[in-house]
C-alpha positions as CSV (number, residue, x, y, z in Angstrom):
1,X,-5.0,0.9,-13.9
2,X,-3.6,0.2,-10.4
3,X,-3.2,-2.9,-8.1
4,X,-2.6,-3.1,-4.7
5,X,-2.5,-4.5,-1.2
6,X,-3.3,-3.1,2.1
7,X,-2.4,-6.1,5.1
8,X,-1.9,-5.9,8.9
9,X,0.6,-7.7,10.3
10,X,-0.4,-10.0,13.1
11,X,3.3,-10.4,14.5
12,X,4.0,-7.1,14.9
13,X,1.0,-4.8,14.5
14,X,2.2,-3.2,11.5
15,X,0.0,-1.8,9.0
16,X,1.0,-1.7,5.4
17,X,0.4,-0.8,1.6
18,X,2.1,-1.6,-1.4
19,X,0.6,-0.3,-4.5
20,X,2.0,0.3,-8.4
21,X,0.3,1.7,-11.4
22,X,0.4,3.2,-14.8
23,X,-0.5,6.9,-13.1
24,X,2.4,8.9,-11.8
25,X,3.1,9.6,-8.3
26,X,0.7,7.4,-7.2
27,X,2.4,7.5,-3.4
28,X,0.9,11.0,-2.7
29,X,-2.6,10.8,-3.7
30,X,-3.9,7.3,-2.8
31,X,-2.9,5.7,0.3
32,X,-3.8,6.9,3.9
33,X,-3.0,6.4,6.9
34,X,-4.5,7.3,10.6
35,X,-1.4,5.8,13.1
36,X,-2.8,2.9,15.4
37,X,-6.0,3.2,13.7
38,X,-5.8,1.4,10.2
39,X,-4.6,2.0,6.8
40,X,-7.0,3.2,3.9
41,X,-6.2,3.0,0.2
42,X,-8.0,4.6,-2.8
43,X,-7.9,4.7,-6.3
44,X,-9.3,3.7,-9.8
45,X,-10.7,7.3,-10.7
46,X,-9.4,8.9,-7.6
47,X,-10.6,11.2,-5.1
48,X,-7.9,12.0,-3.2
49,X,-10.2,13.9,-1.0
50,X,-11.2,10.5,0.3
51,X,-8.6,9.9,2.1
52,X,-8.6,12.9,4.5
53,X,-12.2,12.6,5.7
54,X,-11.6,8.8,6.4
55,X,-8.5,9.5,8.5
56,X,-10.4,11.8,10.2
57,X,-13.1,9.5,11.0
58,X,-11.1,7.0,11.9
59,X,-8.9,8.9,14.1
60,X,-11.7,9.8,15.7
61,X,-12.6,6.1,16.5
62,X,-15.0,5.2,13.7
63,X,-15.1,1.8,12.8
64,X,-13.7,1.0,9.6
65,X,-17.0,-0.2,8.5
66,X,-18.9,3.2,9.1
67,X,-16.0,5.2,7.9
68,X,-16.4,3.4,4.5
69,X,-19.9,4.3,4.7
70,X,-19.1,7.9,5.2
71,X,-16.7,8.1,2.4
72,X,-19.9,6.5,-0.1
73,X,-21.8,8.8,1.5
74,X,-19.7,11.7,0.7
75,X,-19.2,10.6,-3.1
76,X,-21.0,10.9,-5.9
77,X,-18.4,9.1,-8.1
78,X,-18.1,5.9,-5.6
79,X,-19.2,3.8,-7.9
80,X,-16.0,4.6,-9.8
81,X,-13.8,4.3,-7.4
82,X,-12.2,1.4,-5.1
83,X,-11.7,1.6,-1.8
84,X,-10.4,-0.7,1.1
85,X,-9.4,-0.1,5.2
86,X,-7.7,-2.4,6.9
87,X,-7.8,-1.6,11.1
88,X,-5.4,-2.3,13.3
89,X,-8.0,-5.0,14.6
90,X,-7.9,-6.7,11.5
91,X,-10.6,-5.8,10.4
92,X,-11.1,-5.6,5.9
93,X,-13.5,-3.2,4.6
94,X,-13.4,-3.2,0.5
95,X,-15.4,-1.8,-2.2
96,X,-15.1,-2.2,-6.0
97,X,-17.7,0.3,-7.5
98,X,-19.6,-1.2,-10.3
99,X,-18.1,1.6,-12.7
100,X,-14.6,0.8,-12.7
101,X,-12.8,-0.2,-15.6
102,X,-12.4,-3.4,-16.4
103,X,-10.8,-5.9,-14.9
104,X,-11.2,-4.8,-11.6
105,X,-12.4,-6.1,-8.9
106,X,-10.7,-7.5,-4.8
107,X,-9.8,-10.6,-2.7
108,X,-9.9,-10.5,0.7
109,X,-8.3,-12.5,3.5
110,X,-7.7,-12.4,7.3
111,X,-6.1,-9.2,8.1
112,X,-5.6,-8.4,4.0
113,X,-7.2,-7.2,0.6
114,X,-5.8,-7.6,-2.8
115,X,-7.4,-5.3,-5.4
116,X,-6.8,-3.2,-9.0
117,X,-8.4,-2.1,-11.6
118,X,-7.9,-2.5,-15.8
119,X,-6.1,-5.5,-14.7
120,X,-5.0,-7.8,-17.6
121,X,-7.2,-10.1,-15.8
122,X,-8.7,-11.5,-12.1
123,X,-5.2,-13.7,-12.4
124,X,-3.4,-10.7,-11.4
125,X,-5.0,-10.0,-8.1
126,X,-5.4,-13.8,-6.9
127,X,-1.6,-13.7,-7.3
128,X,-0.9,-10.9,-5.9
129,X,-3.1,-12.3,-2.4
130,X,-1.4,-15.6,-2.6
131,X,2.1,-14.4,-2.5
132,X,1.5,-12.3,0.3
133,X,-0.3,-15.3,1.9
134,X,2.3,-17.4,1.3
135,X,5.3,-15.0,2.6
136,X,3.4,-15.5,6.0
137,X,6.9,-14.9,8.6
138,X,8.2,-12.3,6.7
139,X,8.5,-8.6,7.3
140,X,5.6,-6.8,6.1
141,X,7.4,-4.8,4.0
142,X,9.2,-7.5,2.3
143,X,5.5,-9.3,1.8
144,X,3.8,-6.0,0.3
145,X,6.7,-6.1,-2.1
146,X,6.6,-10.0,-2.9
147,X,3.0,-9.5,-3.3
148,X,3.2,-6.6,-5.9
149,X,6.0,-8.6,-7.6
150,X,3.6,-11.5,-8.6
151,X,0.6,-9.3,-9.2
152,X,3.6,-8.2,-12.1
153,X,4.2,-11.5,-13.0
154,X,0.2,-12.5,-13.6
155,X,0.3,-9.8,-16.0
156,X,-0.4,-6.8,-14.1
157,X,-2.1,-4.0,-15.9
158,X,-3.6,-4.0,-19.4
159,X,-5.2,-1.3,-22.0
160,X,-8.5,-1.6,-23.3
161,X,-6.7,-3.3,-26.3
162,X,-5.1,-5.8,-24.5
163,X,-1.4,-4.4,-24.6
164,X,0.5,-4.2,-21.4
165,X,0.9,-1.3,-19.6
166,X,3.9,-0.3,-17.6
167,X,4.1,0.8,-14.0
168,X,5.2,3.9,-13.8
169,X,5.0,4.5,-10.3
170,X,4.9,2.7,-7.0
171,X,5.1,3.2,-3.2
172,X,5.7,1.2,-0.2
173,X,4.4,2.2,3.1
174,X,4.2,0.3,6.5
175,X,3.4,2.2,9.4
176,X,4.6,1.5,13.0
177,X,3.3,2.5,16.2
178,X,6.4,3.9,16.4
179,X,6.9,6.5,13.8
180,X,10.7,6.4,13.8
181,X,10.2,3.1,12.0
182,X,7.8,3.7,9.7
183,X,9.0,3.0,6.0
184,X,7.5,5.2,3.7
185,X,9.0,4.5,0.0
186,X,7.7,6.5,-3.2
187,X,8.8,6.0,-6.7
188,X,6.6,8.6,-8.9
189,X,8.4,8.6,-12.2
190,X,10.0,5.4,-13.8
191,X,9.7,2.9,-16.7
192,X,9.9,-0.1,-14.4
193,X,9.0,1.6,-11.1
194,X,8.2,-2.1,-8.9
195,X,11.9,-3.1,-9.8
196,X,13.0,0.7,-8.7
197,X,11.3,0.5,-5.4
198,X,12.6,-3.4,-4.7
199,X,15.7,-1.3,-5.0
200,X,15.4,1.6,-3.2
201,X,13.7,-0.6,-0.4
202,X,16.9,-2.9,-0.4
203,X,19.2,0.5,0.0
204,X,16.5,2.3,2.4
205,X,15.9,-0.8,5.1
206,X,19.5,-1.4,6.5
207,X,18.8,2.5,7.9
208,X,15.5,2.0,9.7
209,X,16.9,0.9,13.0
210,X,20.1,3.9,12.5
211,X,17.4,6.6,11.9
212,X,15.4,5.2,15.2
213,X,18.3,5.9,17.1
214,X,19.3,9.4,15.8
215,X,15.5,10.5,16.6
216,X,16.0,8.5,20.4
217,X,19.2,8.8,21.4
218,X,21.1,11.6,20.0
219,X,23.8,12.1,22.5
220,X,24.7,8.7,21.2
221,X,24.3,8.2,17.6
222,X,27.6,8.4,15.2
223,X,27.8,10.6,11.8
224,X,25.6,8.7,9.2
225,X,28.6,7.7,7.2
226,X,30.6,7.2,10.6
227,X,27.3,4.1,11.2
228,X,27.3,3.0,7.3
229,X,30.9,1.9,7.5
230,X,30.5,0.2,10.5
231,X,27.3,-1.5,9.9
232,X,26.9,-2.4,6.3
């Protein structure tokens, strides 16, 4: 009961995920990432002990094509689970395991994958890849959250009845080789939790290049509120 999107961005060699589900606090248990490596996502039934051993292997230079190997390997629930990496190459690596609930299932493109699971239907995750195809020029972060927003408006997640379900938490993460400009955004509790995140997103990005500069320059940076003032 998840969708998501894990993309590189070819501009600026960022690597991202935007993700939203029914679960709670679904930041801090399903995406990973191993910094100028790739970015790994998993969920449906998760194992968040995934995530670890692929960073590892990753960090360690493993391809993302043998480190999703080494993750199967290391299950025996994969075919429940779904699992992509994205490298920093470019490079997709996605599975669907046969076992997840229905609808679930991915869409890759160059440099992206689109995927969920107990999705009201396939609709949910074409949209979600063609708005983040179509954003092309934008800031990643602004395209994860464009692309979660239509994945949403296709319907998004759906009980075994048919109902809706709600998202009830959501994270945005896009990681820089830098890591004073990471974003790294978690809404774990809400009854509309994509809308909360486009919020706290629109409140949190205006302080990215602010906290860059406290972490560089010290010396040189003004009170918080001293900046805000000045600046927004």
């Amino acid at each position: 009961m998840t969708y998501t999107i894990v993309a590189k961005c070819p501009e600026t060699q960022r690597l991202g995920v935007g993700i939203a589900t029914y679960s709670l606090g679904v930041g801090g248990y399903c995406p990973f990432l191993a910094r100028g490596r790739a970015v790994m996502s998993t969920q449906a039934f998760a194992n968040p002990r995934l995530g670890p051993l692929g960073v590892a292997a990753l960090e360690k230079g493993v391809s993302p094509a043998e480190t999703l190997k080494l993750v199967a390997a290391s299950d025996a629930g994969f075919d429940y689970r779904q699992v992509c990496i994205v490298g920093i190459d470019g490079a997709v690596e996605m599975h669907t395991g046969e076992r997840c609930r229905s609808w679930a299932g991915h869409e890759t493109g160059e440099g992206f994958a689109a995927f969920g699971n107990v999705l009201a239907a396939a609709a949910v995750v074409g949209a979600i890849a063609r708005a983040f195809v179509d954003s092309t020029g934008q800031a990643l972060d602004e395209r994860l959250l464009r692309a979660l927003e239509a994945g949403r408006a296709a319907g998004g997640q759906a009980a075994g009845d048919g109902s809706p379900l709600p998202e009830r938490s959501a994270a945005l993460i896009v990681m820089d080789r830098d890591i004073t400009r990471d974003i790294n955004l978690r809404v774990d509790l809400h009854d509309d939790a994509i809308t909360e995140l486009r919020r706290v997103h629109a409140g949190y990005a205006p302080y990215v290049d602010y906290y860059a500069l406290r972490a560089d320059d010290p010396a040189n940076t003004p009170a918080q509120d001293v900046w805000a003032r000045k600046n927004l």
